[in-house]
C-alpha positions in Angstrom: -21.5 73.2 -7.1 -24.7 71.0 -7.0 -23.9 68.1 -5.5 -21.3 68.6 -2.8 -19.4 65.5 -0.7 -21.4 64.9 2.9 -20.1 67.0 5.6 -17.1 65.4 7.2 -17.3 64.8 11.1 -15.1 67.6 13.3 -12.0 66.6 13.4 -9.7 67.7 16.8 -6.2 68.1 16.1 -3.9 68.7 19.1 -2.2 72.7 19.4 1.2 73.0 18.4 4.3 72.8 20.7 4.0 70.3 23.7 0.8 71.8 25.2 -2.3 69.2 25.4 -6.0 70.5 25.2 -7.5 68.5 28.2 -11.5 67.8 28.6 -14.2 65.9 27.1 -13.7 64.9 23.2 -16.8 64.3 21.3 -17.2 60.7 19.3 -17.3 60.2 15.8 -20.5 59.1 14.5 -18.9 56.5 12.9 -17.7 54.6 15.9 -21.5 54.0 17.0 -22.1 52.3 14.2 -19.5 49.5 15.1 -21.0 46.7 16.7 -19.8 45.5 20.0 -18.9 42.2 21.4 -19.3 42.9 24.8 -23.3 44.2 26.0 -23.3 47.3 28.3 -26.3 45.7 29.8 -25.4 42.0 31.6 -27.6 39.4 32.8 -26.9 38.7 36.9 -24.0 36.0 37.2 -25.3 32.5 38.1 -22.5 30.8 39.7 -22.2 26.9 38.8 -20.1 24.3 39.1 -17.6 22.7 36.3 -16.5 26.2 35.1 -13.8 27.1 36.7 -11.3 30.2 35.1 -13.6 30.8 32.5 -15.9 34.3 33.7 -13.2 36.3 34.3 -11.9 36.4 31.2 -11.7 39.9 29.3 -13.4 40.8 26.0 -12.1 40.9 22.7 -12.2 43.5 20.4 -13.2 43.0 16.9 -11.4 43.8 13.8 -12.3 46.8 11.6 -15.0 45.6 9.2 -13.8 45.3 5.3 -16.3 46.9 3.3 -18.6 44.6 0.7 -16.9 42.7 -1.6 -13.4 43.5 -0.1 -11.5 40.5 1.1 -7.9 39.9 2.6 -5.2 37.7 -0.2 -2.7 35.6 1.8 0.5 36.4 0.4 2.3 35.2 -2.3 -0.7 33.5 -3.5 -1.3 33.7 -7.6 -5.0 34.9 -9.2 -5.0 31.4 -10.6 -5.2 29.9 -6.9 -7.7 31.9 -5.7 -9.8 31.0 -8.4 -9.5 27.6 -8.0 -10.7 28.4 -4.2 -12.4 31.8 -4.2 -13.7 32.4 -1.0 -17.3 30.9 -0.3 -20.0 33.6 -1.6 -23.0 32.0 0.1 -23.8 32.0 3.9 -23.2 28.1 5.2 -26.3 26.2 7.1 -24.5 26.9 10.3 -24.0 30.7 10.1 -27.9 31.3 9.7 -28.5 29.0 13.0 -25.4 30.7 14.9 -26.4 32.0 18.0 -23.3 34.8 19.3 -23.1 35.4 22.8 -20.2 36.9 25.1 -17.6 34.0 26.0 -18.3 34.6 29.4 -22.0 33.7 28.9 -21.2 31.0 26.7 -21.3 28.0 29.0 -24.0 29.3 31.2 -26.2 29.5 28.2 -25.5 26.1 27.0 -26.3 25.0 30.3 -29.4 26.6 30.4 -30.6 25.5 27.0 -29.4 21.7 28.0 -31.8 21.7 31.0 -34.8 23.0 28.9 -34.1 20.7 26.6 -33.7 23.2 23.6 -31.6 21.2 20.8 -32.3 23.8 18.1 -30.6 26.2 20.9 -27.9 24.3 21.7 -27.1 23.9 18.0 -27.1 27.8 17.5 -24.7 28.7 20.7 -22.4 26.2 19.8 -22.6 26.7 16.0 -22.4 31.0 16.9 -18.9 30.2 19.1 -17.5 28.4 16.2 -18.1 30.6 14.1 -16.6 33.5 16.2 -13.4 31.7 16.9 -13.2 31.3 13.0 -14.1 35.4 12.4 -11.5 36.0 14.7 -8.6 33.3 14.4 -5.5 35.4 14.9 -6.7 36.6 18.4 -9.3 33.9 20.0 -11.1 34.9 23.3 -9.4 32.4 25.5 -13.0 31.9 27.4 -14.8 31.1 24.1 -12.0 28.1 23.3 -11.7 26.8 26.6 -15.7 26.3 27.3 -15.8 24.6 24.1 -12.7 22.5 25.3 -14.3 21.8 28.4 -18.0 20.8 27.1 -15.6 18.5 24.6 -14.4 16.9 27.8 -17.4 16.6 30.1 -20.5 16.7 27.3 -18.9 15.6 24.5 -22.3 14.2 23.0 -23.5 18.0 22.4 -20.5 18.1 19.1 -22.1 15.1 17.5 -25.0 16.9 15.5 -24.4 17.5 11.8 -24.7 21.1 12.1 -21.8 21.5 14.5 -19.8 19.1 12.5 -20.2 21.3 9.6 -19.0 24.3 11.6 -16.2 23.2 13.3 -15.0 21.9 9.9 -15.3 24.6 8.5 -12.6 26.1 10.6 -10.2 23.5 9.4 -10.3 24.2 5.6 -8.5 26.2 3.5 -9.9 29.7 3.9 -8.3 32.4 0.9 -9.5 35.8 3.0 -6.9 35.0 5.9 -4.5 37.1 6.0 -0.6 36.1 6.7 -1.5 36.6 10.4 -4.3 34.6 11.0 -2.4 31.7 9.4 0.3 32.5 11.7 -1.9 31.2 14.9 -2.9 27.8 14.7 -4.7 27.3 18.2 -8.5 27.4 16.9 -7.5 24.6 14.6 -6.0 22.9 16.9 -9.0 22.8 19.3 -11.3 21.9 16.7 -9.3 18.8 16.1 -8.9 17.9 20.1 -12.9 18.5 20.1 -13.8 16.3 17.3 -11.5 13.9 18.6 -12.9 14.3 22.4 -16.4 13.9 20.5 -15.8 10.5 18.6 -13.0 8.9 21.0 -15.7 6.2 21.3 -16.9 5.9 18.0 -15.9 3.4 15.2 -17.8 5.0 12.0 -16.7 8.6 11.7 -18.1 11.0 9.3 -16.4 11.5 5.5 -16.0 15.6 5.9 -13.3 14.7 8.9 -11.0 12.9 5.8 -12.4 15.9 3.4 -10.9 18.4 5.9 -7.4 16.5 6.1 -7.1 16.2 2.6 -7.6 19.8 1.7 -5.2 21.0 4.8 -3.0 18.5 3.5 -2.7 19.8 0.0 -3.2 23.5 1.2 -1.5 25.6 4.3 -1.1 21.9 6.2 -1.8 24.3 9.5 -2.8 21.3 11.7 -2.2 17.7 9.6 1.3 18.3 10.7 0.9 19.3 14.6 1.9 16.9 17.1 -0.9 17.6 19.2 -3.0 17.1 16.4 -1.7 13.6 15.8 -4.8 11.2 17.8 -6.8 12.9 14.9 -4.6 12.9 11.7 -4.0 9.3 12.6 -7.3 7.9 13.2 -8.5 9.6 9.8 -5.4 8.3 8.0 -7.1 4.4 8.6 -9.3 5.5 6.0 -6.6 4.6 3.7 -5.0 1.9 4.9 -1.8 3.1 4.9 1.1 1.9 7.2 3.4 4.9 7.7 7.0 4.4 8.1 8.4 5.5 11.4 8.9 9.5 12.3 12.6 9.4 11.6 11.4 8.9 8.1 9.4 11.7 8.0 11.0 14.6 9.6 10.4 17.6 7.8 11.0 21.0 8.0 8.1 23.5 8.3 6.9 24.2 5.2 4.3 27.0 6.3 4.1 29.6 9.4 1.3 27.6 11.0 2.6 24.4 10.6 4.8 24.2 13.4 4.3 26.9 15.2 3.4 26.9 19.1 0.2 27.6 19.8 -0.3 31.9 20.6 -1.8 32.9 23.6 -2.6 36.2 25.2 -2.5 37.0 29.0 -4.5 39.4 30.3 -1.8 42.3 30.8 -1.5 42.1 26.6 1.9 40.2 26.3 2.0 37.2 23.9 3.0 33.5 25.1 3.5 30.5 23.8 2.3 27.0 25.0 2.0 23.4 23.8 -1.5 22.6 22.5 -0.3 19.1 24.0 -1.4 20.6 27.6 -4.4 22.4 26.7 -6.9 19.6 26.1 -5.0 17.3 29.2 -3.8 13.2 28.3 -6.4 11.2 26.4 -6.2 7.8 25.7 -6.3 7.8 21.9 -7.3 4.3 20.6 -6.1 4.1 16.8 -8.1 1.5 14.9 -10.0 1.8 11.8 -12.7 4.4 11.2 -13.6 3.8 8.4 -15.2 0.3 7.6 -18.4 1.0 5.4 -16.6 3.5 3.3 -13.8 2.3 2.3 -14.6 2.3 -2.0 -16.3 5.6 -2.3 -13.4 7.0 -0.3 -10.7 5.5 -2.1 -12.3 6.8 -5.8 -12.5 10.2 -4.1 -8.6 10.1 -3.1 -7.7 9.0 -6.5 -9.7 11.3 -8.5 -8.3 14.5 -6.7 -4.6 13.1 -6.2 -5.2 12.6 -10.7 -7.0 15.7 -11.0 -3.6 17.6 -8.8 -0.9 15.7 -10.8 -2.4 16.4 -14.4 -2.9 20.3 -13.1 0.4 22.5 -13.5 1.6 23.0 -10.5 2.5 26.6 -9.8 4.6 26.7 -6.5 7.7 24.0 -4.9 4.9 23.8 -2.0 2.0 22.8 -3.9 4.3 19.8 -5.1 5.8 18.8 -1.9 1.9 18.9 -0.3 0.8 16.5 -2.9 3.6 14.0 -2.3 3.1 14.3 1.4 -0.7 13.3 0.7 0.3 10.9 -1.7 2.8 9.5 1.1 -0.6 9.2 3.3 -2.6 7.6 1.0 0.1 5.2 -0.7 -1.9 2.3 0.6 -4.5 2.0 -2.2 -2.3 0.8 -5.1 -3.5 2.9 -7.9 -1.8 5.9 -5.7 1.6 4.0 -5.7 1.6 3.7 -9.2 0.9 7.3 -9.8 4.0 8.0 -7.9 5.9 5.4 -9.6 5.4 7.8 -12.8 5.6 11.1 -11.5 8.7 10.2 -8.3 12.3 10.2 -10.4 10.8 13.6 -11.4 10.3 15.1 -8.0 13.5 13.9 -6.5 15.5 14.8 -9.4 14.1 18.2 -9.2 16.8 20.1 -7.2 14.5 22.4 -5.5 12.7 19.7 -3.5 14.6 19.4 -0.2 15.3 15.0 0.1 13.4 15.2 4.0 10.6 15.8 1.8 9.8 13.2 0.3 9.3 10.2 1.2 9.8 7.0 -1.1 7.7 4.3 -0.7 7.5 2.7 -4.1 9.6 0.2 -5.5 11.1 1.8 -8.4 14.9 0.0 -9.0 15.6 1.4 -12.4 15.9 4.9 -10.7 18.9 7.1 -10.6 20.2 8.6 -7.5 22.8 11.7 -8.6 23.4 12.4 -5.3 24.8 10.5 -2.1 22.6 11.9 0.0 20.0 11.3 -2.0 20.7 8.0 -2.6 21.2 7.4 1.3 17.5 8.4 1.6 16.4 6.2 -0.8 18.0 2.9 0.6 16.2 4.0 3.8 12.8 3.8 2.7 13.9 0.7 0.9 15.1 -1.1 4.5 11.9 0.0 5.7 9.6 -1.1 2.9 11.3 -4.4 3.3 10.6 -4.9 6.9 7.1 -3.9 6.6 6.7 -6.2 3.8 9.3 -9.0 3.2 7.5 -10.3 0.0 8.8 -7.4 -1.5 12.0 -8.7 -1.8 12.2 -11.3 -4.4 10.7 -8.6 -6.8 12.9 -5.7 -5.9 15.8 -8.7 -6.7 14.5 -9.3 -10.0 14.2 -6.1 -11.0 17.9 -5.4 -10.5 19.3 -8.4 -11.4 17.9 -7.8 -14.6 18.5 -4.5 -14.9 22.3 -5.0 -14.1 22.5 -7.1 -17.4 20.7 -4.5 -19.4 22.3 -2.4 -21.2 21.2 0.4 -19.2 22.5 -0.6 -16.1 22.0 1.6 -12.8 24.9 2.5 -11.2 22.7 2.5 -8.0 22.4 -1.7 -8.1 24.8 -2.9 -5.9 23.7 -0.5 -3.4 20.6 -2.4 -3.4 21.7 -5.4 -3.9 23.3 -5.0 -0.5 20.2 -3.6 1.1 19.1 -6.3 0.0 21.2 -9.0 1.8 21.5 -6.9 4.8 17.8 -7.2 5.6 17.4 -10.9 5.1 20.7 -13.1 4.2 19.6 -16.2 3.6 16.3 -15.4 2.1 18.4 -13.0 -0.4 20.8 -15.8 -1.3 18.1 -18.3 -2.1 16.2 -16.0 -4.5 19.2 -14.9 -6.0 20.2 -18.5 -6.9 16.5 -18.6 -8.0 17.1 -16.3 -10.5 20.4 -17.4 -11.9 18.3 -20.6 -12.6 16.1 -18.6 -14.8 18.9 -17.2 -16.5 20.6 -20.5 -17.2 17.7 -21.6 -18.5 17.4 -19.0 -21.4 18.0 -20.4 -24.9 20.9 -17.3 -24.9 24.2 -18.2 -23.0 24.2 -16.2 -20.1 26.9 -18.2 -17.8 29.3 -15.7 -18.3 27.2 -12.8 -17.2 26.1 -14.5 -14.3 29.7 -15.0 -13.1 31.0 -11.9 -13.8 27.9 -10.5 -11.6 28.4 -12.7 -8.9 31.7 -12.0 -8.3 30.5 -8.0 -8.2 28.0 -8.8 -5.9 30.5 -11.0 -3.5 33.0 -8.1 -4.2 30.3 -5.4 -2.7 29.1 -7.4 -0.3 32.8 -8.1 1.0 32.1 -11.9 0.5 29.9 -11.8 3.7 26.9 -14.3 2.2 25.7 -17.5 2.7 27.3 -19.2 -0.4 26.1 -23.2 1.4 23.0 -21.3 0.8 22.8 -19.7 -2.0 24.1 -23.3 -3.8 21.8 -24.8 -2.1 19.0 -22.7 -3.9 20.9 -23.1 -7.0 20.6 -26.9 -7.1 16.9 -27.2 -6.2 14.5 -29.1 -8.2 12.3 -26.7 -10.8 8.8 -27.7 -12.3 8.0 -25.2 -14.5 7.4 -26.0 -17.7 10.3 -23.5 -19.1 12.5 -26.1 -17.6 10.8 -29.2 -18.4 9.8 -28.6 -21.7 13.4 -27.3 -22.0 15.3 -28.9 -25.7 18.2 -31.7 -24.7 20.6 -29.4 -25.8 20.0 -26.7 -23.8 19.5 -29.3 -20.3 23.0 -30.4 -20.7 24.1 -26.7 -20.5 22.2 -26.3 -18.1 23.7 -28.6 -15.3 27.0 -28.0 -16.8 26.8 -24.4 -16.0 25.3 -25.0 -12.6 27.8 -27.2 -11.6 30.6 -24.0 -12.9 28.4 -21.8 -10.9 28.9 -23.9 -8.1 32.8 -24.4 -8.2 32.9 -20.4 -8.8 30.5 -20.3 -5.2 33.7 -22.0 -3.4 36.4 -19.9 -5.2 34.1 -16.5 -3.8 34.5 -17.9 -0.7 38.0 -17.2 -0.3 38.2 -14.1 1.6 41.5 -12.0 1.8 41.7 -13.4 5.8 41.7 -17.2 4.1 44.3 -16.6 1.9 46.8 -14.9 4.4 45.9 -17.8 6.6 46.5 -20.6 4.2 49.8 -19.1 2.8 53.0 -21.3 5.0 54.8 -19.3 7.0 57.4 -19.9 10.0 56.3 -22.6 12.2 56.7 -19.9 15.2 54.2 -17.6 14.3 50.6 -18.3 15.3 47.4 -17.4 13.3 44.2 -17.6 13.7 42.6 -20.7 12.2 38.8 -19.9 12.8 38.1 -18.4 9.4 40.2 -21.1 7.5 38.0 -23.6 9.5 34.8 -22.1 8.7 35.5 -21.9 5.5 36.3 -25.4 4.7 33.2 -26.4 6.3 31.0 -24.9 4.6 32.7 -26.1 1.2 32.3 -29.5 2.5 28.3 -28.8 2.9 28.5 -27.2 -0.6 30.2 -30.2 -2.0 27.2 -32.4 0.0 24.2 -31.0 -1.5 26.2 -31.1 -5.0 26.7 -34.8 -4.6 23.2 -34.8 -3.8 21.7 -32.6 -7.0 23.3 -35.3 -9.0 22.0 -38.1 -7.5 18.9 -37.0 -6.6 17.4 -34.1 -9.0 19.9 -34.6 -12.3 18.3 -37.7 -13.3 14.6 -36.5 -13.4 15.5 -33.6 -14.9 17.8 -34.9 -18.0 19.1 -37.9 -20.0 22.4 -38.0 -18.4 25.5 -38.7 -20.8 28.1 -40.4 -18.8 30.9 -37.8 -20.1 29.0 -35.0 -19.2 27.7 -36.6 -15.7 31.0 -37.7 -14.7 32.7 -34.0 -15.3 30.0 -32.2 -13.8 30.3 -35.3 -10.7 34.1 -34.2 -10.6 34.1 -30.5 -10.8 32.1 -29.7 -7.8 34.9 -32.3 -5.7 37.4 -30.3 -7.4 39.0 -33.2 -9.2 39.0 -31.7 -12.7 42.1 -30.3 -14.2 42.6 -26.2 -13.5 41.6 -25.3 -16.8 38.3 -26.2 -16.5 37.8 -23.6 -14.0 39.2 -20.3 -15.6 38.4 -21.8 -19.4 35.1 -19.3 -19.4 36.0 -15.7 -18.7 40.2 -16.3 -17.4 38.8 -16.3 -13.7 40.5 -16.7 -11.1 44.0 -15.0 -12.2 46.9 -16.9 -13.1 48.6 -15.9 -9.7 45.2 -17.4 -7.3 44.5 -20.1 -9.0 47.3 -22.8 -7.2 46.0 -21.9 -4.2 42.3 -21.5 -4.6 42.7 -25.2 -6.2 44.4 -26.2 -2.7 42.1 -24.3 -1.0 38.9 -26.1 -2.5 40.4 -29.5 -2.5 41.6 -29.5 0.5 38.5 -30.1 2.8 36.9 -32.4 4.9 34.7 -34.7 3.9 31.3 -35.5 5.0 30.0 -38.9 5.6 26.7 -38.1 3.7 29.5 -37.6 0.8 31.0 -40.7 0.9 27.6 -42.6 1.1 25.6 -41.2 -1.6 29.0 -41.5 -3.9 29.1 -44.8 -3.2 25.3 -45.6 -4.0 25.4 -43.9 -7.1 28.5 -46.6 -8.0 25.5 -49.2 -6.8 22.6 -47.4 -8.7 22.1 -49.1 -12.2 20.5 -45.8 -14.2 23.3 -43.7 -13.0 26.2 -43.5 -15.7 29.2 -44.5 -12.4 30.5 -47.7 -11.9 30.9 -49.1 -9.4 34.5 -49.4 -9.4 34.9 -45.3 -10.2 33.1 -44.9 -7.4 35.2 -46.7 -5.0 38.0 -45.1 -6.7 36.3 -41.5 -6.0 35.9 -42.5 -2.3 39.6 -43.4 -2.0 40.4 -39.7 -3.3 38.2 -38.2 -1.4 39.2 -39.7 2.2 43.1 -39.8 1.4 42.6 -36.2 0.6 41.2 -35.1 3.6 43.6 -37.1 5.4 46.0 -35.8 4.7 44.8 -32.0 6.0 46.5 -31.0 9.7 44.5 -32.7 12.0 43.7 -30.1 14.5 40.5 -31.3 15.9 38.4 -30.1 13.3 37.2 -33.1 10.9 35.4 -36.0 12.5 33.3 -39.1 11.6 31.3 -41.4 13.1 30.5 -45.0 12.5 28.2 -45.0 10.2 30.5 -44.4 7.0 32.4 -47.7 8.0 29.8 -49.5 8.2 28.6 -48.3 5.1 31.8 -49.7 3.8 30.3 -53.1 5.0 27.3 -53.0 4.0 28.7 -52.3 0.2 30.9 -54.7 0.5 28.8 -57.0 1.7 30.7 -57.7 4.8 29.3 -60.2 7.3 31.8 -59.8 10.2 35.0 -57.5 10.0 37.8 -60.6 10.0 34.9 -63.0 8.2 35.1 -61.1 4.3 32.9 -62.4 1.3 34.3 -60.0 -1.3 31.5 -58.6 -3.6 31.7 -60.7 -7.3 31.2 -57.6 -8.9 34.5 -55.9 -8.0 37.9 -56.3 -8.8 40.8 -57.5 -6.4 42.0 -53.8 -6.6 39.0 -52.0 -5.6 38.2 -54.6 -2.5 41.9 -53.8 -1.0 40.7 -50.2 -1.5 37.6 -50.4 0.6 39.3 -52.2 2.9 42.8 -49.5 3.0 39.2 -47.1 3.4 38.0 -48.7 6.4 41.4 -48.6 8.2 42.3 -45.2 7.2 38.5 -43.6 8.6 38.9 -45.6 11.2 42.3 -44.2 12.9 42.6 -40.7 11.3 38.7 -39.5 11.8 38.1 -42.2 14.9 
C-alpha cells in the first residue's frame, strides 16, 4: 500500500506465567514530548526569612494534555447550557503575562522581583501561579496556595493590580471544561476569596468583577458563595445590594452541589487525602462588614435586574437552575424591582413540589398566597415574623391586605394564621390598626357591620381572646380627617357611630373568656376561685366604657349633627343600659344561652370617676342633646350599679368625683346647700343619695 500508518513505538509486553524480564526498559518517544513541571536543572537555594514550610514541598504532576479542540463536559449538563457558556476560546490578558515557575521557587522569585523593583515581573509570577492553581484545581501544589496565602497576609498590596484581579477571578467563575472532579475540590476557590479579602480588608471602594464573580457562582455551581469560610467575602460584596439578610436559621440549606459544602481536600505527602477547614488555613481576620459599594450603587443595581429578568423570562432547564436564581434573588431582594419579580414568579416556586421549603426563602409580602402544606405554611409565617421585626411598617399593610381579602370572596384559608403572626409580634400596634381599618369599612356607602362582627369574633376566636380590646376600642373611637369621612352624606354618619358604638359593646362581650364565665357562674360559698381574671376583666370594660363616654362627648359632635334618639342610644349602649335585644338584633350574637350573663357580666363593673364626670358635663353642655336631669339620672345608675358588686378591694375612688358633685350642684359648703334652679327636687336628693353612697362604699 502507498501510504502506510507511522511506525508504532516498541511496545514490551511482560512473558507469560509469573516470570518478570528484569533490566533497563527503553522510553516512549512520546513521554519526552510531555512537558515537565519540575526543571532537572535548579537554581542554588537562598534561604530567607517569612517562608517557613513552603520548600519542601513535593512537585505535582500534570494531567495528560486533551488534544485541540477536545474539552472535559461536567455531568449532567445539557448542549443548551454549554452554549449559553461555552468555554472561553481566546487567551485572557493575564495568561499572555503569566510567568510559571516551580512552587518552591515561587516566593523566592517574587521576592527577588520586589527588590528590583520589576512590577511587570511581579504581575507575570503572580498571574502564572493563578493560573496554575486554576489548570490544576482538583489537585493544587500545596506550596503554590500557601505562598500566595502568605504574600496575601504579609504583602497584600502586590494582589491589588488589575491584572491579578482579573486572574484570580477568573478562578471563581463558572468554568464548563471542569470535569465532575475538579468541582469536587473547592480549596483554590476558597483561597482566592481569603486573598482578595486579605487584599481589600482595608478598602472601602471595591472593584465591580468581585460582585460579577458572586453572581455567576451564585446562579452557577455556587462552589464558594455558600462556604462558611468564604463568608467575610460573600458578605462584604452582598452590601452592594443593600440587602438585610434574615438570620442563618432562615437560611439553612442543604448542599445543592459537590463543592458547595464540601471540606476543603488536601494531600499529604505520603499520597493519602485529608480533609481540613478552610476556616484555619488563612488564620482569624478581623472582617469589618460595611458598605463597598458607594459610587456604584445605580449601574450595579440595572446590572442585577437585567440578568435576574433575562434568567426568569429564560426556560429554566434543571430544579437547580431555579433554586440558584431564588437564592440570588434572596441576596439581592433589597432593590425593590427584585421583590416584585418574586412577588410574580414565588406562589409558583413554592407550589412546585420539587423545590425542597429550606430553599427558599420568602421575603415578600404576598398575603393572598396559598400554603397547601403545614410545613410549608410554618415556613412562611417564619419569614413573615422576621420581615416584621426587621421592618415594623410593614405591618399595617400586611393587615390590610388580609382583612380585605378575608371579606373577598376568595378568602385564604391561610388568614388567621397571619392575622395571629400578626398580633404576636406587636399587640397593641396590631389592635390599633385593626380598629383603623374597621373604620374604613364602616365608612363604605355598603353595610359592612355584620362582616366586621362576624370577623372579629374569628379573629378573637384564633387569637384565644388574648388582645388588647381597651385598645383596639380605643383606636376604633379616634377622631378621622379624611375627607372620606368628612365629606361623608348625613345618612351614612349616623350609621356610622351607631355601628361603632355595636362594635364597641361586641369588644366587651369578646372579652369574656371561658375562665370569666366559670368564674362568674355562683357556686357554693365554700369553694374558692380565683378572682384575678374576673377582676381584670371588669377593668378593662370600665376603661372601654371611659373612652366611649369620651368619643361622644368629645369627637361625636364635630363629626355629625347629633339626633338626640340616636345620641342617647348610642350614650346607653356602650354602659350597657339598653334592652338585650339591641345587642343580638344584627347577626343573633351572642346565643340565647350567654346572653343573661354576658349582660351581667358587662353591666356589672366599676365605674371610673372620669365616667361620672364627663356624663355629668355633657347634662351641663348646651349643644349636646342630654339634659341635665338624664344625666343625673345616668350617674345614679351607674354608681348604684357598681355598688352593688362584692366589694373585695378592687373598686376605689377618690375625692374628686364628690366634689364634682359640688361643684354641679353648686354647693358652697356640705351642710350650707343652694340647690341649682335648674333641677328638680328629685334629681337634687339624687346627687345628694350620690354623694353619700361614693362616699362610704368607694371611701
Amino acid at each position: 500500500m502507498s501510504g502506510k500508518r507511522p511506525a508504532k513505538g516498541k511496545v514490551h509486553i511482560a512473558p507469560p506465567g509469573d516470570f518478570i524480564a528484569l533490566g533497563k526498559q527503553s522510553k516512549s518517544p512520546a513521554d519526552n514530548d510531555l512537558p515537565r513541571l519540575q526543571s532537572s536543572s535548579k537554581k542554588p537555594e537562598k534561604k530567607r526569612e517569612g517562608a517557613p514550610g513552603i520548600s519542601g514541598a513535593p512537585p505535582v504532576k500534570k494531567p495528560k494534555i486533551l488534544s485541540q479542540g477536545q474539552t472535559f463536559t461536567p455531568l449532567g449538563r445539557t448542549d443548551t447550557d454549554r452554549k449559553s457558556s461555552p468555554a472561553p476560546s481566546t487567551v485572557n490578558q493575564y495568561e499572555e503575562l503569566a510567568v510559571e515557575v516551580e512552587g518552591v521557587e515561587l516566593l523566592e522569585e517574587i521576592l527577588d522581583a520586589e527588590d528590583m523593583s520589576n512590577d511587570e515581573r511581579l504581575e507575570g509570577l503572580l498571574c502564572g501561579a493563578v493560573k496554575q492553581l486554576k489548570q490544576f484545581r482538583s489537585k493544587p501544589e500545596p506550596a503554590m496556595y500557601l505562598t500566595l496565602m502568605h504574600l496575601a497576609k504579609e504583602k497584600s498590596s502586590l494582589f491589588n493590580s488589575e491584572i491579578v484581579i482579573e486572574a484570580i477571578c477568573s478562578t471563581l467563575k463558572r468554568d464548563v471544561s471542569l470535569n465532575f472532579k475538579s468541582k469536587g475540590n473547592p480549596l483554590v476557590s476558597v483561597c482566592m476569596c481569603s486573598i482578595l479579602l486579605a487584599a481589600f480588608i482595608e478598602e472601602e471602594n471595591w472593584p465591580d468583577e468581585f460582585v460579577k464573580v458572586f453572581i455567576d457562582d451564585s446562579l452557577g455551581d455556587r462552589v464558594w458563595v455558600d462556604r462558611s469560610d468564604c463568608k467575610g467575602f460573600v458578605d462584604n460584596v452582598i452590601t452592594a445590594f443593600n440587602t438585610n439578610l434574615p438570620p442563618k436559621s432562615l437560611l439553612q440549606s442543604e448542599p445543592s452541589q459537590g463543592g458547595s459544602a464540601s471540606p476543603v481536600v488536601v494531600e499529604d505527602e505520603d499520597g493519602n487525602i485529608k480533609t481540613e477547614s478552610a476556616d484555619n488555613l488563612f488564620g482569624d481576620l478581623d472582617i469589618n462588614v460595611f458598605p463597598r459599594y458607594p459610587f456604584q450603587q445605580d449601574s450595579i443595581e440595572t446590572f442585577v435586574i437585567d440578568l435576574i429578568k433575562e434568567q426568569i423570562n429564560r426556560r429554566q432547564g434543571t430544579d437547580s437552575t431555579a433554586r440558584n436564581l431564588i437564592r440570588l434573588m434572596t441576596s439581592t431582594c433589597g432593590y425593590g424591582e427584585v421583590r416584585l419579580l418574586s412577588a410574580q414568579k414565588l406562589e409558583m416556586w413554592l407550589q412546585n413540589p420539587k423545590n425542597d421549603p429550606n430553599d427558599t426563602e420568602v421575603l415578600s409580602l404576598l398575603i393572598k398566597m396559598r400554603m397547601k402544606t403545614k410545613p410549608l405554611l410554618n415556613h412562611f409565617l417564619a419569614c413573615l415574623k422576621e420581615v416584621l421585626s426587621q421592618h415594623p411598617e410593614n405591618l399595617r399593610m400586611i393587615m390590610t391586605h388580609t382583612i380585605y381579602n378575608e371579606l373577598s370572596n376568595s378568602r385564604n384559608p391561610n388568614n388567621m394564621a397571619l392575622i395571629t403572626v400578626l398580633f404576636q409580634n406587636s399587640q397593641d400596634q396590631a389592635a390599633r390598626i385593626l380598629a383603623e381599618i374597621f373604620q374604613d369599612l364602616l365608612a363604605n356607602k355598603d353595610d359592612y357591620l355584620r362582616a366586621v362582627r362576624a370577623l372579629l369574633r374569628e379573629i378573637a376566636r384564633n387569637l384565644r381572646h388574648d388582645v388588647h380590646f381597651s385598645a383596639f376600642c380605643l383606636g376604633l373611637m379616634q377622631e378621622r380627617n379624611e375627607p372620606k369621612f368628612s365629606d361623608m352624606e348625613p345618612a351614612f354618619k349616623e350609621r356610622y357611630a351607631s355601628s361603632v358604638a355595636d362594635i364597641v359593646a361586641l369588644t366587651v362581650f369578646l372579652g369574656i373568656t371561658p375562665t370569666i364565665r366559670e368564674t362568674a357562674v355562683p357556686s357554693v360559698k365554700s369553694e374558692k376561685k380565683d378572682l384575678d381574671a374576673l377582676h381584670t376583666f371588669r377593668d378593662q370594660i370600665s376603661v372601654i366604657q371611659r373612652d366611649a363616654v369620651w368619643w361622644l362627648h368629645t369627637v361625636l359632635p364635630k363629626f355629625m349633627e347629633i339626633k338626640p334618639a340616636e345620641y342617647v342610644h348610642c350614650l346607653h349602649k356602650v354602659l350597657f343600659m339598653e334592652n338585650v335585644e339591641q345587642y343580638h338584633n344584627k347577626d343573633n350574637w351572642p346565643p340565647d344561652v350567654d346572653r343573661t350573663l354576658f349582660m351581667r357580666l358587662a353591666a356589672e363593673v366599676p365605674v371610673l370617676e372620669d365616667t361620672l364626670m364627663r356624663v355629668l358635663v355633657i347634662g351641663l353642655s348646651p349643644d349636646l342633646p342630654l339634659g341635665p336631669a338624664d344625666a343625673v339620672d345616668l350617674a345614679d345608675q351607674l354608681i348604684k350599679r357598681a355598688a352593688y358588686l362584692s366589694l373585695d378591694g378592687q373598686y376605689f375612688f377618690n375625692q374628686n368625683y364628690i366634689q364634682g358633685k359640688f361643684i354641679y350642684c353648686n354647693f358652697i359648703l356640705l351642710f350650707s346647700t343652694i340647690f341649682p334652679t335648674f333641677l328638680e327636687l328629685d334629681s337634687k336628693w339624687k346627687l345628694l343619695e350620690n354623694v353619700f353612697i361614693s362616699y362610704i362604699i368607694f371611701r
